[in-house]
PDB file of N, CA, C and O in Angstrom, chain B, residues numbered from 101:
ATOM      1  N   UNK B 101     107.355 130.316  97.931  1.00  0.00           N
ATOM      2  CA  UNK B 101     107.440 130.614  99.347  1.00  0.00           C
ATOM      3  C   UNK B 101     107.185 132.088  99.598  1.00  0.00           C
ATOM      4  O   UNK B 101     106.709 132.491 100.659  1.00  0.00           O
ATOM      5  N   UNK B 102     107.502 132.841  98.634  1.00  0.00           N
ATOM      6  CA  UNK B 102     107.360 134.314  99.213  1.00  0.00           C
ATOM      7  C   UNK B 102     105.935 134.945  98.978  1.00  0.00           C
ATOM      8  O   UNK B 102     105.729 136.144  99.166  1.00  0.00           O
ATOM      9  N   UNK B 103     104.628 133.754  98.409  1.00  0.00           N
ATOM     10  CA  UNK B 103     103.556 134.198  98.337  1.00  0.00           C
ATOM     11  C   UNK B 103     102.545 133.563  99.356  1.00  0.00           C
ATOM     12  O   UNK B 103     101.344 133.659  99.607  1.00  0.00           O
ATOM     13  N   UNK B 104     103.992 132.636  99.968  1.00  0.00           N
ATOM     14  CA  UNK B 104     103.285 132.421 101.509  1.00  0.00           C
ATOM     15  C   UNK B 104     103.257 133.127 102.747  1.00  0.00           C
ATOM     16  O   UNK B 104     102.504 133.293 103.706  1.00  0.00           O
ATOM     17  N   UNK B 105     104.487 133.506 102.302  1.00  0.00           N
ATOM     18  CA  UNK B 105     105.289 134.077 103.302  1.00  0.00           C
ATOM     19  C   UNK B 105     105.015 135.654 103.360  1.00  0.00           C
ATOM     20  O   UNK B 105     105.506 136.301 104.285  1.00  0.00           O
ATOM     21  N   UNK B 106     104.008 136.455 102.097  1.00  0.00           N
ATOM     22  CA  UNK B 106     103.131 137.337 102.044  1.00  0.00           C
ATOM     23  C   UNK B 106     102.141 137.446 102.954  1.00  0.00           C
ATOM     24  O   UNK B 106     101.745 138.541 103.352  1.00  0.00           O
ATOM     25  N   UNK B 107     101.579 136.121 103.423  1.00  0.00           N
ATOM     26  CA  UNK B 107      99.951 135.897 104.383  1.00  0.00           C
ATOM     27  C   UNK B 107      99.252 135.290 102.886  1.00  0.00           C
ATOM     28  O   UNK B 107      98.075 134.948 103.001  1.00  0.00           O
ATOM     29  N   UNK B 108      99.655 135.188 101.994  1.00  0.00           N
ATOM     30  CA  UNK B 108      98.375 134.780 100.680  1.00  0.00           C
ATOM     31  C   UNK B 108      97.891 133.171 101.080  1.00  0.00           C
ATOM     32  O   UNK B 108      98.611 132.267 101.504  1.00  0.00           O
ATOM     33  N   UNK B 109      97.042 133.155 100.915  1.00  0.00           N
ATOM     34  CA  UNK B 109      95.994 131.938 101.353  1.00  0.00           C
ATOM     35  C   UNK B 109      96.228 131.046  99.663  1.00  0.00           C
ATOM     36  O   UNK B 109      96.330 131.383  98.484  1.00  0.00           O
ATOM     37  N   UNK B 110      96.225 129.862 100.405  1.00  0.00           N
ATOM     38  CA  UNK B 110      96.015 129.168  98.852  1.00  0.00           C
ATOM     39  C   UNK B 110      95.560 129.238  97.900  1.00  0.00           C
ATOM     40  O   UNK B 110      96.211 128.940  96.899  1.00  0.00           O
ATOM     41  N   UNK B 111      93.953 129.756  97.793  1.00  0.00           N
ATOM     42  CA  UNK B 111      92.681 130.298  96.892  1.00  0.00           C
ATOM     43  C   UNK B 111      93.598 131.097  96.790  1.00  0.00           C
ATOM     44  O   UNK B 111      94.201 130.518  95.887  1.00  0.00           O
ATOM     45  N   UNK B 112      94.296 132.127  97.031  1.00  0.00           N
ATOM     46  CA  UNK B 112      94.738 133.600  96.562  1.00  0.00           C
ATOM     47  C   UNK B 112      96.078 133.304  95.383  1.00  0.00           C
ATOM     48  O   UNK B 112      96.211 133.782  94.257  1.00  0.00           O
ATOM     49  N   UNK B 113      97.185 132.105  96.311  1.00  0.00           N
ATOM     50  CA  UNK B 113      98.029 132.245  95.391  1.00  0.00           C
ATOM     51  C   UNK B 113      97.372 131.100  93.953  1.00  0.00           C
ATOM     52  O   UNK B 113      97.942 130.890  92.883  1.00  0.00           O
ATOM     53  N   UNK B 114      96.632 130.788  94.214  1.00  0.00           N
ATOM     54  CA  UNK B 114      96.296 129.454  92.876  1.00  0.00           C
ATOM     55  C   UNK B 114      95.716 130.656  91.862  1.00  0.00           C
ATOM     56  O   UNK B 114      95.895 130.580  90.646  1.00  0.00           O
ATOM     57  N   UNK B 115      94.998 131.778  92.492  1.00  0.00           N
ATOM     58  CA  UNK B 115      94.161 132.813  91.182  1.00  0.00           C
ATOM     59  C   UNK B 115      95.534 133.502  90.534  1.00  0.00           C
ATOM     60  O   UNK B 115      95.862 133.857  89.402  1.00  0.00           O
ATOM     61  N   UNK B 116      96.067 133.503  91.649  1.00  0.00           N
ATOM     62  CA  UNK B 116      97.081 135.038  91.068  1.00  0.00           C
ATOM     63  C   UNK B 116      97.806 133.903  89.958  1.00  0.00           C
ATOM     64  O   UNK B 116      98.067 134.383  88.855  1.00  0.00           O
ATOM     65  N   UNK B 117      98.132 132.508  90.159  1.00  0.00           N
ATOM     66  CA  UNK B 117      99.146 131.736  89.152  1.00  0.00           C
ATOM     67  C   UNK B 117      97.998 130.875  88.116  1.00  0.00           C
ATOM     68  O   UNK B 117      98.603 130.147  87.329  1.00  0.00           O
ATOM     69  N   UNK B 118      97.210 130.844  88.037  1.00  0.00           N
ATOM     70  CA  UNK B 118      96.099 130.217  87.545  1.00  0.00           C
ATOM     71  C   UNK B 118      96.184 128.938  87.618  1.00  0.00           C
ATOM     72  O   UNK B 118      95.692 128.239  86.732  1.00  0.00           O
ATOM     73  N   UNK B 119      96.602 128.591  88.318  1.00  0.00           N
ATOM     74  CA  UNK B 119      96.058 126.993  89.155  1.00  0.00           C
ATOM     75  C   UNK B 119      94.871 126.290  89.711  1.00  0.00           C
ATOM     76  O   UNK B 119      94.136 127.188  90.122  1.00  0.00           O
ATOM     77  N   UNK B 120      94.506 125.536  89.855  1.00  0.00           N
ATOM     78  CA  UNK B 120      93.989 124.435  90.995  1.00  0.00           C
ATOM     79  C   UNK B 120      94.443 124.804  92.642  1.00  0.00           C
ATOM     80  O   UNK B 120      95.524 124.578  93.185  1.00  0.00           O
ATOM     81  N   UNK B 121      93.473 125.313  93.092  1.00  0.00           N
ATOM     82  CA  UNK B 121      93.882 125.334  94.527  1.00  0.00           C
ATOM     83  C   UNK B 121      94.271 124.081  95.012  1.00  0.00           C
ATOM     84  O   UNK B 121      95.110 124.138  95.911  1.00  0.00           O
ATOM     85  N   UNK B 122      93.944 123.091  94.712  1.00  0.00           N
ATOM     86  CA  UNK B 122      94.293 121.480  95.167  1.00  0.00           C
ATOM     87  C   UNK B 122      96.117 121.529  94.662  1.00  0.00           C
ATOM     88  O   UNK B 122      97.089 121.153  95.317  1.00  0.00           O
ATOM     89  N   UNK B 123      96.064 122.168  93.203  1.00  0.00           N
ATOM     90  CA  UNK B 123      97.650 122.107  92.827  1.00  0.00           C
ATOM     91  C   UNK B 123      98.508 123.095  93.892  1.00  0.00           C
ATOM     92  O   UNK B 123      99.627 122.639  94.127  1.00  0.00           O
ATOM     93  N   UNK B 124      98.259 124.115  94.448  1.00  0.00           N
ATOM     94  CA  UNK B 124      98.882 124.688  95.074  1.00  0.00           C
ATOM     95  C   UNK B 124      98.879 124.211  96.707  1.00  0.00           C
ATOM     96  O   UNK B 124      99.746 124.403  97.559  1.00  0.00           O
ATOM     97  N   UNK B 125      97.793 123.635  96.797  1.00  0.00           N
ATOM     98  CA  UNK B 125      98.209 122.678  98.603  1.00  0.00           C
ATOM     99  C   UNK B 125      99.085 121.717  98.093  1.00  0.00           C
ATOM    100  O   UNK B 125     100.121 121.626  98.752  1.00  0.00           O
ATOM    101  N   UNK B 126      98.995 120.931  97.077  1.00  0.00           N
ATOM    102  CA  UNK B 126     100.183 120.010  96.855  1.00  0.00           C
ATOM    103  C   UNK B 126     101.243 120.251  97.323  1.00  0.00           C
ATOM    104  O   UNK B 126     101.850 119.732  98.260  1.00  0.00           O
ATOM    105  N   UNK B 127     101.726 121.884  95.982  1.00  0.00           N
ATOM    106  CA  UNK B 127     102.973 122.217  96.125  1.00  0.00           C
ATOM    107  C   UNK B 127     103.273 122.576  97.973  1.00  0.00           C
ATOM    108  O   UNK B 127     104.242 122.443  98.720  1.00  0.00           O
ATOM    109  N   UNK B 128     102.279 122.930  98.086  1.00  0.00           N
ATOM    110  CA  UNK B 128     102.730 123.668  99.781  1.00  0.00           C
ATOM    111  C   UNK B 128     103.155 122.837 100.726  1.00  0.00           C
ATOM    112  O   UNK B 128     103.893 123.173 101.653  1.00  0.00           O
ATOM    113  N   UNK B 129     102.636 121.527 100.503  1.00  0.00           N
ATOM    114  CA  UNK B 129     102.720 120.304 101.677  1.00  0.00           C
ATOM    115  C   UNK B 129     104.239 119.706 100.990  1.00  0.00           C
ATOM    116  O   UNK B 129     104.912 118.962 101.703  1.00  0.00           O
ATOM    117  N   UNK B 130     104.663 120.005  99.810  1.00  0.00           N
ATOM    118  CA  UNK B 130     105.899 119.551  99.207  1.00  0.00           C
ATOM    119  C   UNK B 130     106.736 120.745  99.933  1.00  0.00           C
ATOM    120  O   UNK B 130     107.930 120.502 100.109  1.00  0.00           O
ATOM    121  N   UNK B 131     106.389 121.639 100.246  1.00  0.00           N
ATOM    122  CA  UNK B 131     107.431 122.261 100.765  1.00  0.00           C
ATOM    123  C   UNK B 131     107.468 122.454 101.901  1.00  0.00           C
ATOM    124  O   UNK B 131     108.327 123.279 102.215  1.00  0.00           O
ATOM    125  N   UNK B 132     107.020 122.136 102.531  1.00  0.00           N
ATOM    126  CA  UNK B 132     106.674 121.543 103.867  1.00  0.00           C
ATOM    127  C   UNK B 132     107.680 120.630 104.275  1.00  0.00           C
ATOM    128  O   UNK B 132     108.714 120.799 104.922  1.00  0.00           O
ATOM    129  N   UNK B 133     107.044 119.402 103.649  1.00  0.00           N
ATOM    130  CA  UNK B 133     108.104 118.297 103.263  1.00  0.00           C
ATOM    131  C   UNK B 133     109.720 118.392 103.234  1.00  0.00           C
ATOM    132  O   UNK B 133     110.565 117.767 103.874  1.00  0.00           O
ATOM    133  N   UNK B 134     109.829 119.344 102.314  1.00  0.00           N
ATOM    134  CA  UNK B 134     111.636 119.275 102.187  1.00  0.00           C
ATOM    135  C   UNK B 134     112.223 120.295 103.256  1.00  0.00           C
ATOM    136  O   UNK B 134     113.326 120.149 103.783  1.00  0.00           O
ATOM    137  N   UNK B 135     111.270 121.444 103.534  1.00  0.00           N
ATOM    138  CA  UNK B 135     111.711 121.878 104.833  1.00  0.00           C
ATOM    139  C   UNK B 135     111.742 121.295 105.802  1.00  0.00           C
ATOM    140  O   UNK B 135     112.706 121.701 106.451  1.00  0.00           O
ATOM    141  N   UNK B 136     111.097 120.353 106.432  1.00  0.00           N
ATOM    142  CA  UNK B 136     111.128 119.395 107.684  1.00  0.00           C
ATOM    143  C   UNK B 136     110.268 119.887 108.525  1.00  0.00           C
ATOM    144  O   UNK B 136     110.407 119.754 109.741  1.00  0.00           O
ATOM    145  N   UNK B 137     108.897 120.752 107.767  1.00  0.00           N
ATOM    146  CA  UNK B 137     107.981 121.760 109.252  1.00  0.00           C
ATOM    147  C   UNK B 137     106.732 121.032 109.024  1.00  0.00           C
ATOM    148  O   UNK B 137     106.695 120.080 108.244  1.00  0.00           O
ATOM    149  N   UNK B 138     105.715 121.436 109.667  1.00  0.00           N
ATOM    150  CA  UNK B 138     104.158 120.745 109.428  1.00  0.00           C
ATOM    151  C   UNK B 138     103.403 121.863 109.404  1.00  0.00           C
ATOM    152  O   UNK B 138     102.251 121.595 109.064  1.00  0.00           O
ATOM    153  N   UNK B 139     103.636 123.361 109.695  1.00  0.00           N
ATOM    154  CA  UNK B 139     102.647 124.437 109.665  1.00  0.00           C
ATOM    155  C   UNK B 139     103.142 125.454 109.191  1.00  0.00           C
ATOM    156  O   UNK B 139     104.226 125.818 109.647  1.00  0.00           O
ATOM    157  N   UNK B 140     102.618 126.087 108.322  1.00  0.00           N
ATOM    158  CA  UNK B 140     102.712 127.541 107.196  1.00  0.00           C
ATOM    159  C   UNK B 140     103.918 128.471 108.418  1.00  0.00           C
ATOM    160  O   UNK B 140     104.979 128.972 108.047  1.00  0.00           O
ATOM    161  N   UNK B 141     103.455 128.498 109.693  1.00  0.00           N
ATOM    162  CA  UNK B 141     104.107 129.630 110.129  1.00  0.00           C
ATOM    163  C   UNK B 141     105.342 128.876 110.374  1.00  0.00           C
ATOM    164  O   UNK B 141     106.112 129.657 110.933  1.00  0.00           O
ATOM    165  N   UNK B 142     105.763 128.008 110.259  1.00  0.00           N
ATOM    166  CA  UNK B 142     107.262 126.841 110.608  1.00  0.00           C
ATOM    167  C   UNK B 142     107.844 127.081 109.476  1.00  0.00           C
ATOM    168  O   UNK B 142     109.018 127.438 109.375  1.00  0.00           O
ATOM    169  N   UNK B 143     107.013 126.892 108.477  1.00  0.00           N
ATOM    170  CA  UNK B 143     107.757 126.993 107.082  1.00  0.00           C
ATOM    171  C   UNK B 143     108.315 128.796 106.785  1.00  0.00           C
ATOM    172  O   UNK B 143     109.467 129.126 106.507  1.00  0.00           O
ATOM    173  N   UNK B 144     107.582 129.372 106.885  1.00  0.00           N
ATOM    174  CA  UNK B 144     107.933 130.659 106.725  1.00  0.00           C
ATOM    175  C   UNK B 144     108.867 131.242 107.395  1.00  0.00           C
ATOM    176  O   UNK B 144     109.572 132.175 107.009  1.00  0.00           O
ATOM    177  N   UNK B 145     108.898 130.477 108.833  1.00  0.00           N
ATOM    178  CA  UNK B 145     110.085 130.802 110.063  1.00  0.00           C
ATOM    179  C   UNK B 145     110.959 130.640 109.316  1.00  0.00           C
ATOM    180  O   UNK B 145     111.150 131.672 108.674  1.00  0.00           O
ATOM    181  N   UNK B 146     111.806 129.629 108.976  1.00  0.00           N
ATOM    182  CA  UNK B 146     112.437 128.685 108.547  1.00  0.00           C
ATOM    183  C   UNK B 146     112.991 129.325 107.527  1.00  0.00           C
ATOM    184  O   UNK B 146     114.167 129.637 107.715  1.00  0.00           O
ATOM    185  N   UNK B 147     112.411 129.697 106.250  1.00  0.00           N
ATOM    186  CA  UNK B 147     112.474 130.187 105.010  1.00  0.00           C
ATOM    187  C   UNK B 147     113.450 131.310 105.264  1.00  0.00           C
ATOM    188  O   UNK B 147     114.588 131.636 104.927  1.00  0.00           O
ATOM    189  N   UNK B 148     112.292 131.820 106.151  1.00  0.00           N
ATOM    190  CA  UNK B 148     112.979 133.746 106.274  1.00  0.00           C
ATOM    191  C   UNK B 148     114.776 133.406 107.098  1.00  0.00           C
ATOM    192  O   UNK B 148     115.857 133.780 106.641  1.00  0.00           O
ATOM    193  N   UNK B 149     114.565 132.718 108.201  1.00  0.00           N
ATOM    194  CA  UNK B 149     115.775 132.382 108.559  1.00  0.00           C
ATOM    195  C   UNK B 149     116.955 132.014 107.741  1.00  0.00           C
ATOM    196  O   UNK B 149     118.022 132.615 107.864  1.00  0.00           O
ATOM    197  N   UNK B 150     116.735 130.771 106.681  1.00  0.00           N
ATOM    198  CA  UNK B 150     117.881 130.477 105.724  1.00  0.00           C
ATOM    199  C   UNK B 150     117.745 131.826 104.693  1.00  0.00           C
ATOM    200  O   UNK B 150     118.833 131.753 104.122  1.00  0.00           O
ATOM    201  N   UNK B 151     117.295 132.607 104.313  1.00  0.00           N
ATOM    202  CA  UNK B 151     117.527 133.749 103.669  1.00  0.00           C
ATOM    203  C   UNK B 151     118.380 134.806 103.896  1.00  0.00           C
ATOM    204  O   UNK B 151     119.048 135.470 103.103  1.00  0.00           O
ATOM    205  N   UNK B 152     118.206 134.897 105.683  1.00  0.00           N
ATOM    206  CA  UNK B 152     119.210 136.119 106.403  1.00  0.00           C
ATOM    207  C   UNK B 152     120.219 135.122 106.025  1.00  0.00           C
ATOM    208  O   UNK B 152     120.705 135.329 104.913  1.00  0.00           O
ATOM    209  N   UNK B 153     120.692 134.029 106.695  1.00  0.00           N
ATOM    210  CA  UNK B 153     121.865 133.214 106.475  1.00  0.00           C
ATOM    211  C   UNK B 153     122.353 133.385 104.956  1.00  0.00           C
ATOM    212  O   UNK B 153     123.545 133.652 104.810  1.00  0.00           O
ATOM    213  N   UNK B 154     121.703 133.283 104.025  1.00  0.00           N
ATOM    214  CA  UNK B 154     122.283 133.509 102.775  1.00  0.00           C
ATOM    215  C   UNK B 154     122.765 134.465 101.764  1.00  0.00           C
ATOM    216  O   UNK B 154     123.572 134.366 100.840  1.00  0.00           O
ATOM    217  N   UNK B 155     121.799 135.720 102.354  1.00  0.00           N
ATOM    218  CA  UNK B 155     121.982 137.291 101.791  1.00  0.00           C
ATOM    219  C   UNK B 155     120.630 138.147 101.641  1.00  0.00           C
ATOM    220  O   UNK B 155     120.677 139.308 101.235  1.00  0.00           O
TER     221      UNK B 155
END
């Protein structure tokens, strides 16, 4: 999340981890998923929010 939550584009985070860009939309739509959002900027809302809440 925090190499989404950078602005990094999928192509960007799949080079930097040496992945499959297809493997990294997976993971992204999985986290999507367990967050309960449908768009990068929902998810990142979201993220950053339970973070202040946590520390």
């Amino acid at each position: 999340m925090s190499l989404i939550a950078g602005g990094r584009t999928n192509g960007e985070i799949a080079a930097q981890l040496f992945l499959a860009e297809k493997t990294v939309k997976n993971h992204v739509n999985r986290i999507y998923s367990k967050l309960g959002v449908a768009s990068r900027h929902a998810a990142i809302s979201q993220w950053r929010g339970h973070r202040e809440i946590v520390g």
